[in-house]
C-alpha positions as CSV (number, residue, x, y, z in Angstrom):
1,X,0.0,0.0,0.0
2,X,3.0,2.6,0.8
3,X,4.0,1.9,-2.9
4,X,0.7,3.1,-4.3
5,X,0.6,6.3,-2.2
6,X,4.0,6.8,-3.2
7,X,3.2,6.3,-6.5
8,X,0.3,8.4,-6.3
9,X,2.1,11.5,-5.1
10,X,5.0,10.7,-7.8
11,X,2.8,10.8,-10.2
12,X,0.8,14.2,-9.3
13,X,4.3,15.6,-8.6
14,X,5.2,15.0,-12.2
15,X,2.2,15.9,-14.1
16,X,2.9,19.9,-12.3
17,X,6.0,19.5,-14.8
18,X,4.0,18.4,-17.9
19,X,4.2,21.8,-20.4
20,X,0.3,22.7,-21.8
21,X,2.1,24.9,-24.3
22,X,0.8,27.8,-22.9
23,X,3.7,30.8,-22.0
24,X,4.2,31.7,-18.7
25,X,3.4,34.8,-17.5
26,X,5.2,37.7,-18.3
27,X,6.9,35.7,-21.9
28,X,6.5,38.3,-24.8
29,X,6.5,37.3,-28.4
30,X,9.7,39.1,-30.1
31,X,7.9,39.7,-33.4
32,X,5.2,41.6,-30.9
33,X,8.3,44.1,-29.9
34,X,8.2,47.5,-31.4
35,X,11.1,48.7,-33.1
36,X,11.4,52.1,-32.3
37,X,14.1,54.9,-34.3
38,X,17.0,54.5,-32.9
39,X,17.2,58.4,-32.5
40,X,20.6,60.2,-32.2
41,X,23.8,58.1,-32.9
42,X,24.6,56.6,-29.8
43,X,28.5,56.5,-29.0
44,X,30.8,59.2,-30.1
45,X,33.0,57.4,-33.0
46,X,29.9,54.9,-33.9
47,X,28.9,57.1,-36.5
48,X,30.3,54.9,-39.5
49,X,28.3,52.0,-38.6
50,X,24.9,53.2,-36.8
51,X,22.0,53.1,-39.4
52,X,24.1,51.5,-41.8
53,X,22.4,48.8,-43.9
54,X,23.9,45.4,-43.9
55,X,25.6,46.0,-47.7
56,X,27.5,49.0,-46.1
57,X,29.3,47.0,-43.0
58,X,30.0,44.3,-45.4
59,X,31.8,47.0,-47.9
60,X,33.7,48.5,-44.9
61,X,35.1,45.4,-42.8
62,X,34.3,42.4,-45.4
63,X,32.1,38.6,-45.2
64,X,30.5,38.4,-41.9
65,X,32.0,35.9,-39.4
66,X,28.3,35.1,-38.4
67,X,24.8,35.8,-40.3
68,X,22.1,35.0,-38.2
69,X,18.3,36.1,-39.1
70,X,16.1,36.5,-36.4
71,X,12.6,36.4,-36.0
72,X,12.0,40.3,-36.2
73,X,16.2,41.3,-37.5
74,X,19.4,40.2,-38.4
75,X,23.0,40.0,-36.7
76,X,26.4,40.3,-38.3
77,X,29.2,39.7,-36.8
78,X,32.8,40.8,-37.8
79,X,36.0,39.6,-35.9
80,X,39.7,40.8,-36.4
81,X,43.2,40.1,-34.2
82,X,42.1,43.2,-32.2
83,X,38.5,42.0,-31.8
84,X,34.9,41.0,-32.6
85,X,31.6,43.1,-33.5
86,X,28.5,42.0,-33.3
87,X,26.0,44.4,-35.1
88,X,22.4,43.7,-34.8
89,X,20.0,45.5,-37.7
90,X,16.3,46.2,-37.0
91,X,14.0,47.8,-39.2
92,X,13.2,51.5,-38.0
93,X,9.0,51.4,-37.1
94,X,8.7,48.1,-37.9
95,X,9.3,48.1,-41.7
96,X,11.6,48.7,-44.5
97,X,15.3,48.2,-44.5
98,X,17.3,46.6,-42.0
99,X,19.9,49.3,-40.2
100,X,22.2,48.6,-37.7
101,X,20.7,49.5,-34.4
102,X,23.1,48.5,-32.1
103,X,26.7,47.0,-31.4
104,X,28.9,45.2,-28.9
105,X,32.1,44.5,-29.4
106,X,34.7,42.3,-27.7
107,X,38.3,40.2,-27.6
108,X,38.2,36.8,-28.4
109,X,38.4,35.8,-25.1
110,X,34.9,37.4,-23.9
111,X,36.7,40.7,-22.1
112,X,34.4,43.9,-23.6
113,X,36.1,46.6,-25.2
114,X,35.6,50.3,-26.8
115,X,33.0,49.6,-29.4
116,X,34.5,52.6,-31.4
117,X,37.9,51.1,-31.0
118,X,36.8,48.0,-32.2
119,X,34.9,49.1,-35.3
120,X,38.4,51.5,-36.1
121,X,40.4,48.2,-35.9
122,X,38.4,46.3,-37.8
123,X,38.7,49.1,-41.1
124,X,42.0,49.4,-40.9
125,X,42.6,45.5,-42.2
């Protein structure tokens, strides 16, 4: 009889860990996201690479490393001796061309560094 009560509570234990499918609380769909103008450049020395379209990075530091599409953008990534950029592209309001939005750059071995730096380095080869 201890067997079936253990059994019992094993199995009502383990049906709390079954997945309905539903999202939990608080989970927001990325294509549900607003992509807002990126307004003013931000980072003095960024200038060369924010709202730049993917053709434009790939003319100024060569093939991407890494091309990933996403569900709602696109990320490049660019990597050197100095270091590697990862520039993510978003379309301003939600449509039209992909621009670069954002960067973060980095040494090979994970330490961050000056994203301006970084992007400088990476023209110069």
């Amino acid at each position: 009889m201890k067997h079936v009560g253990l059994t019992l509570s094993l199995a009502v234990l383990l049906a709390g860990c079954v997945s309905s499918g539903a999202k939990p609380a608080g989970s927001v769909d990325p294509s549900q996201i607003p992509i807002n103008d990126p307004g003013p450049i931000s980072g003095k020395g960024l200038e060369a690479v924010m709202g730049r379209n993917a053709q434009t990075l790939q003319s100024m530091f060569g093939e991407p490393r890494l091309d990933v599409q996403e569900a709602v953008g696109r990320k490049l990534q660019f990597s050197g001796e100095a270091c590697v950029l990862d520039a993510y592209l978003y379309a301003r309001n939600g449509g039209g061309e992909h621009i670069v939005t954002h960067v973060d750059a980095r040494r090979s071995d994970g330490a961050e560094v000056d994203r301006a730096s970084c992007v400088n380095a990476l023209r110069r080869r």
